[in-house]
N, C-alpha and C positions, 0 to 999 in steps of 0.2 A: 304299598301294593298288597291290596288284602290278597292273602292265600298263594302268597311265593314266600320261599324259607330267607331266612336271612345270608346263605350262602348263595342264592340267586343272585338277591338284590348287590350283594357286595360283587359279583362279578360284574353285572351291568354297570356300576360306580366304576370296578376297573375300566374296563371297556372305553367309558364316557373318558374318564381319566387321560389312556391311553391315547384316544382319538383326537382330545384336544391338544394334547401335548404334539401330536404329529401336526396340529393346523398351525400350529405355533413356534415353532423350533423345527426346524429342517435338520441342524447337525447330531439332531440325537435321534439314535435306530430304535423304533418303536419297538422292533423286532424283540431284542435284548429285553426291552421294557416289557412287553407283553408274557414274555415267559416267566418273568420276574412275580411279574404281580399275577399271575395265573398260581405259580408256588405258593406264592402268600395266601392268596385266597380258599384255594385248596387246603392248603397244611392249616389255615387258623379257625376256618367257619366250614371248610365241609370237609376235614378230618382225613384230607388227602397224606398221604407220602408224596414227598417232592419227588421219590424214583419216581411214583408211578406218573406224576405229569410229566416228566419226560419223555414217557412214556408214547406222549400224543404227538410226541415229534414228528413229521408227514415227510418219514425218513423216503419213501417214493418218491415224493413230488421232488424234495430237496436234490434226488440225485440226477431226475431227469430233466431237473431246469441246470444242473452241473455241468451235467455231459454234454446239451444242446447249446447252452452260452459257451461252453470250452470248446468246443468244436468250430461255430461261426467266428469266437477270439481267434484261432489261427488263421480262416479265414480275411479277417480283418487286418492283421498284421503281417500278415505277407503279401498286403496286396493286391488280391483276388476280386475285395467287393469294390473296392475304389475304381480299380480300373475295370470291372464289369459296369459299374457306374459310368463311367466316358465313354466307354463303346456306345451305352443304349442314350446317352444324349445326341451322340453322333447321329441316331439313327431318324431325329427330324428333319435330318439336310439342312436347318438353316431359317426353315420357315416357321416364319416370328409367329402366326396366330396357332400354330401348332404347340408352341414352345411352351402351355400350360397343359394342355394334353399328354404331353410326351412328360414331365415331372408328375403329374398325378400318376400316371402308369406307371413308371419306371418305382416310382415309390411306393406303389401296390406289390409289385413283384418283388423288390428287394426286402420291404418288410415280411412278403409272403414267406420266402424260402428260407426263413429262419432268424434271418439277426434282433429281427422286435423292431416296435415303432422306436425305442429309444437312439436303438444305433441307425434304423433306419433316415431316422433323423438327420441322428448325426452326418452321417454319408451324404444325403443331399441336399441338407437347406446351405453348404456354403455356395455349391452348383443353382440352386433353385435360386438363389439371391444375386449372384452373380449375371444370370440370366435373368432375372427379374429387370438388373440396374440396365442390360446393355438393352432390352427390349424397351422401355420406357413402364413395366409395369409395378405398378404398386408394392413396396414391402406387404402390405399388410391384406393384399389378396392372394400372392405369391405364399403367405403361414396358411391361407387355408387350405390350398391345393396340398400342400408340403403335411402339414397335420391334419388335415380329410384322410390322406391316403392314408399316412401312417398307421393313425387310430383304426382306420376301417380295417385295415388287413391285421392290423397288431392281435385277434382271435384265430388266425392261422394254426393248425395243429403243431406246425412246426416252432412260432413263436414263440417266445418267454413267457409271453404276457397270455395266450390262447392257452398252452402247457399249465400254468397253472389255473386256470378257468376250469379247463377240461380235464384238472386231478380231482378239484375240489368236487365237478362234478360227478367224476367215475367213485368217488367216496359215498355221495348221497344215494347211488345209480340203485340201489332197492329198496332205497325205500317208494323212488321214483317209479317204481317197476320198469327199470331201464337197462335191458342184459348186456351180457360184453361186448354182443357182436353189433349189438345197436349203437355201441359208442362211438365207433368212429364214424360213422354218417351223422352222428348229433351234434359231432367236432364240426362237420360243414359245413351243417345248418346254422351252428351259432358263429361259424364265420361269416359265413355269408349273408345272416342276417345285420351282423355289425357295419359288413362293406354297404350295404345296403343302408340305412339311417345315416350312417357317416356320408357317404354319397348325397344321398338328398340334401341333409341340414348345410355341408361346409360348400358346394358344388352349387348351391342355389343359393347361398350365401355370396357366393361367387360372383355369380352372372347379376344378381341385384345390387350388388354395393361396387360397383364401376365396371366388372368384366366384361360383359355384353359389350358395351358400351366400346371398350377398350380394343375387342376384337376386330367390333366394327370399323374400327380405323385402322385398321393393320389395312387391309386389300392388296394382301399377298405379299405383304413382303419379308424379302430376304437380308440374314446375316451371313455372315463369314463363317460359318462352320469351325474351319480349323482356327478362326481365331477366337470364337466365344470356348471351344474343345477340341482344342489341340487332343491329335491324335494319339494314343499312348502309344509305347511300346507294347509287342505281340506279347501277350501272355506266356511266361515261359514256363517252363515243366514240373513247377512246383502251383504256378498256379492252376495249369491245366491237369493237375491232380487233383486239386481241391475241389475246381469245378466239377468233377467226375466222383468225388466223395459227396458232396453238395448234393448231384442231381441221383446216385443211388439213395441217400437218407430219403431222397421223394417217392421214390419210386418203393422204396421198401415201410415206407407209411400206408402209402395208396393200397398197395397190393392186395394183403391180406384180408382188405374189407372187401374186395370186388367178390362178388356171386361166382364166377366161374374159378377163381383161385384160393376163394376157402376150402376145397377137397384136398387140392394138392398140399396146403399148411398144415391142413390137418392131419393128416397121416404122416408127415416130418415133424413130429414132434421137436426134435434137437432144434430146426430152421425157426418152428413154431414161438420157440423160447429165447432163442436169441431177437426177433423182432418182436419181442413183445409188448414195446412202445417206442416212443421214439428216441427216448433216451437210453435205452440198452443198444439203438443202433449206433448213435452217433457217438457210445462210447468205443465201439469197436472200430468205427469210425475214422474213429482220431486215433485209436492208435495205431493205425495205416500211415496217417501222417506224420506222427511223430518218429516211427518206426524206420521210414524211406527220407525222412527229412526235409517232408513239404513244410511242415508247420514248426513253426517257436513255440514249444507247450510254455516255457518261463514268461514270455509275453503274454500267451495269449490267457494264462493264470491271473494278469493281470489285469485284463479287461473283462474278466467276469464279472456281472453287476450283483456282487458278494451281499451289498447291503440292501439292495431289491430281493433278493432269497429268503436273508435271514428274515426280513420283515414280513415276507409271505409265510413263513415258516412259524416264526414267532406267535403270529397272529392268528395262525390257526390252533397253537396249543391253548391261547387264551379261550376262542371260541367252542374248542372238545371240551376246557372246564366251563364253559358257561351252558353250555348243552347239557351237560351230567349234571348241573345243578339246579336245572330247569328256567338258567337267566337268559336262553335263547328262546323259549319257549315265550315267555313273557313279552320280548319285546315283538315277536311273530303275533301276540294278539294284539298288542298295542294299534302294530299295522295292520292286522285282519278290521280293525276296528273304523276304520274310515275307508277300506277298500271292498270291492266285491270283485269278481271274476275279472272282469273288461278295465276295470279302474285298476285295479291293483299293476298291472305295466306300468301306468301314468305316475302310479303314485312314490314306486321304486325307483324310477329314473330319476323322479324330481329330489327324492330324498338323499338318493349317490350323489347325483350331480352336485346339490349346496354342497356336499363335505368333502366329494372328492375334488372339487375348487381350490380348497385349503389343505390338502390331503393327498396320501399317495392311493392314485386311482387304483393300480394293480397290488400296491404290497401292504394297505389298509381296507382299502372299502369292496374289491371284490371277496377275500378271504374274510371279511365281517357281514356282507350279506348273504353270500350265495348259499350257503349251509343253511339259512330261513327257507328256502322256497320248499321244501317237503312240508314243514309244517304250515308255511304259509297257505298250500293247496287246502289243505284238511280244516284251518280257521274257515278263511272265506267259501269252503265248499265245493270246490273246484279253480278250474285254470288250469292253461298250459305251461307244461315247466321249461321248455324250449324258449316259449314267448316271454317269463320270468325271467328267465336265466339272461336272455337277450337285453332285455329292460336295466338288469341290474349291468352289464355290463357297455351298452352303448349311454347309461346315462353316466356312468363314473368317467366314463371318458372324453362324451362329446365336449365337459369343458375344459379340456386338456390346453385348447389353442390357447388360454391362457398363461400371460405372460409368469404368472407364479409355478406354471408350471413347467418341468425338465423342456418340453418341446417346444414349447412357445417363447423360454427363454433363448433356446438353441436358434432359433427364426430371428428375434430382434439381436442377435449376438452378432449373426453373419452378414444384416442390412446392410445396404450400401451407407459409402459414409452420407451421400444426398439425404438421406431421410433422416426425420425430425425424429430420433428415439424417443423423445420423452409421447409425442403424439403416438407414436405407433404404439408404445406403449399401454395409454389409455386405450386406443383402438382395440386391441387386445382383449384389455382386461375386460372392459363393455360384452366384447363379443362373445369371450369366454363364461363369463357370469350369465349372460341372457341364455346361452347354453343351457342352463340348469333347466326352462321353463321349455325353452325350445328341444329338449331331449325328452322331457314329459308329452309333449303335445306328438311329437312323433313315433315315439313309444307306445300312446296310448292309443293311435292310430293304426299304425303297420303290425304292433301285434298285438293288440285289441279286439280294434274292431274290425280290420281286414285278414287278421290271423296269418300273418307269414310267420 
């Protein structure tokens, strides 16, 4: 690569390194590996001190993906989500052609308000499968309602997976020329733009590969309610504390972006500073709950997704030394070099999609692109970074429904025993793969050339 130094190019080698080894091996934390060989490269070719890469450790990010996983962990274990899960299945009455509507929603909302598409998942594909077998519908239409939703909501300011989108973004936020108070409506945009693609692609995936079809046959009819969802027991006062932890963390996100209640934050500085993201809420939060003894902090220590962190974590210290060494700069023209303004969405999504296929979508491939799109603008000469940023993140995900990956496995895990796994499988993998081409073409579309 004429005219990059050699501390460049050996970072991009790491990088490539790193990235294969994640498509390859599952049991070993890229994370760990990427700050490893961040050190190496730094200390041997560009003359770092290993303090100071430690330096680049996204000591922020780390603590407010801490606080917001350790917060919904209690939730989860005492619970709260499971049985707020029965109540909102309850609430189709029974009616079978509804019964794919009310699973995409119910898993929009539970992914929204904080647990992430992973645990969102978890929570409803044994329900969406279960309900899948007694209705007569498909395992393998019943993964796309179940990871549509997930993924679509999983950019939620409140989720794991949006939290770290929207640190890495408030990181780049001037060079983007994108001030503080613009960030939290840019949080909504790049959610809403995710539910948005995800809706289209798995939702029309839906109604074309047998839903339509399948609906049509229903003509109203009804199950057993209490027998597909048995009624729980009334939420008792540990969980209806959490609920009420739950819905202030939302409420104390929203607020302070609204036009009429920025005066009042502003001049409380003290109030100012304790919401100053979502995770300085949710650690005060929890310690409401741990404090009154709503929640198991020792349980819920251990449902934190530790190694989806470190990996976010990790792979951003790689990325700060490939930046300072000018090995992100390189590979930003490499892509400037077959993209322009309108293509370059198409060409990001297609690019995430093949790797994050074989790869962890949130804790390799958003923290290795999204840090490109300031320079990416300045290569090709424009573009929207809202529309970039959206590209890189609805294409690493759209092919999640694959069976290689955490959600798609969670879906053929809980299928009734009638279904052919090994078929549902390939179904899957088919789907999730075409994903890659099918996330480009939508991408290049809705924020391309229709600019949402």
């Amino acid at each position: 690569m004429e005219g990059i130094s050699l501390v460049a190019i050996m970072s991009i080698a790491a990088l490539v390194v790193v990235v294969a080894i994640s498509c390859v091996n599952e049991d070993l934390n890229v994370g760990f590996l990427a700050i490893g060989f961040a050190i190496i490269v730094a200390g041997v070719w560009g003359n770092t001190a290993g303090s100071k890469v430690l330096t680049y450790f996204p000591t922020s990010l780390f603590m407010i993906l801490v606080g917001v996983t350790f917060m919904f962990g209690m939730a989860q274990t005492n619970g709260t989500m499971e049985k707020l899960t029965a109540y909102a299945v309850r609430a189709s009455g029974g009616n079978v052609a509804l019964m794919p509507l009310i699973v995409y929603i119910l898993t929009t909302i539970i992914t929204t308000i904080g647990p992430g598409n992973i645990a969102g998942t978890a929570l409803m594909a044994p329900v969406a499968m279960a309900i899948a077998t007694r209705i007569g519908l498909s395992a393998f239409l019943m993964t796309l309602i179940v990871v549509g939703a997930a993924n679509g909501a999983a950019f939620s300011p409140f989720a794991p997976t949006g939290i770290i989108s929207n640190g890495l973004i408030a990181r780049m936020a001037p060079e983007l020329g994108i001030t503080a108070d613009a960030l939290n409506g840019l949080a909504w945009k790049v959610h809403f733009n995710s539910t948005l693609a995800q809706a289209f692609a798995n939702i029309g995936g839906f109604f074309l590969l047998g839903g339509w079809a399948w609906i049509s046959k229903q003509k109203g009819g009804k199950l057993d309610i209490d027998e597909l969802a048995p009624k729980p027991e009334p939420f008792n006062g540990a969980q209806i504390q959490t609920l009420s932890m739950v819905g202030i963390l939302i409420i104390m996100v929203i607020l302070p972006g609204l036009p009429f209640m920025k005066p009042f934050f502003a001049s409380n500085l003290w109030l100012k500073n304790m919401v100053a993201n979502v995770g300085t809420i949710a650690f005060i939060l929890s310690c409401v709950l741990m404090l009154t003894g709503a929640g198991d902090s020792k349980a819920a220590v251990k449902v934190v997704p530790w190694g989806v962190i470190m990996m976010v974590c990790g792979m951003t210290v790689l990325i700060e030394v490939m930046d300072k060494s000018g090995g992100l700069n390189a590979l930003v023209k490499i892509i400037g070099t077959i993209s322009n303004p309108t293509s370059a969405n198409g060409t990001l999504a297609l690019i995430t999609g093949v790797i994050s296929a074989y790869s962890s979508s949130s804790g390799v491939v958003v923290p290795m692109f999204l840090p490109m799109v300031p320079g990416l603008i300045k290569e090709i000469g424009g573009g929207d970074p809202v529309a970039l940023i959206s590209s890189i993140n609805v294409g690493s995900h759209l092919v999640d429904t694959s069976p290689l990956s955490t959600l798609g496995a969670l879906c053929i895990a809980c299928a009734g025993d009638h279904e052919d796994k090994g078929v549902l499988f390939k179904r899957l993998l088919m789907w999730g793969l075409s994903m890659s081409i099918v996330g480009a073409i939508v991408c290049y579309v809705f924020f391309g050339l229709l600019g949402f």
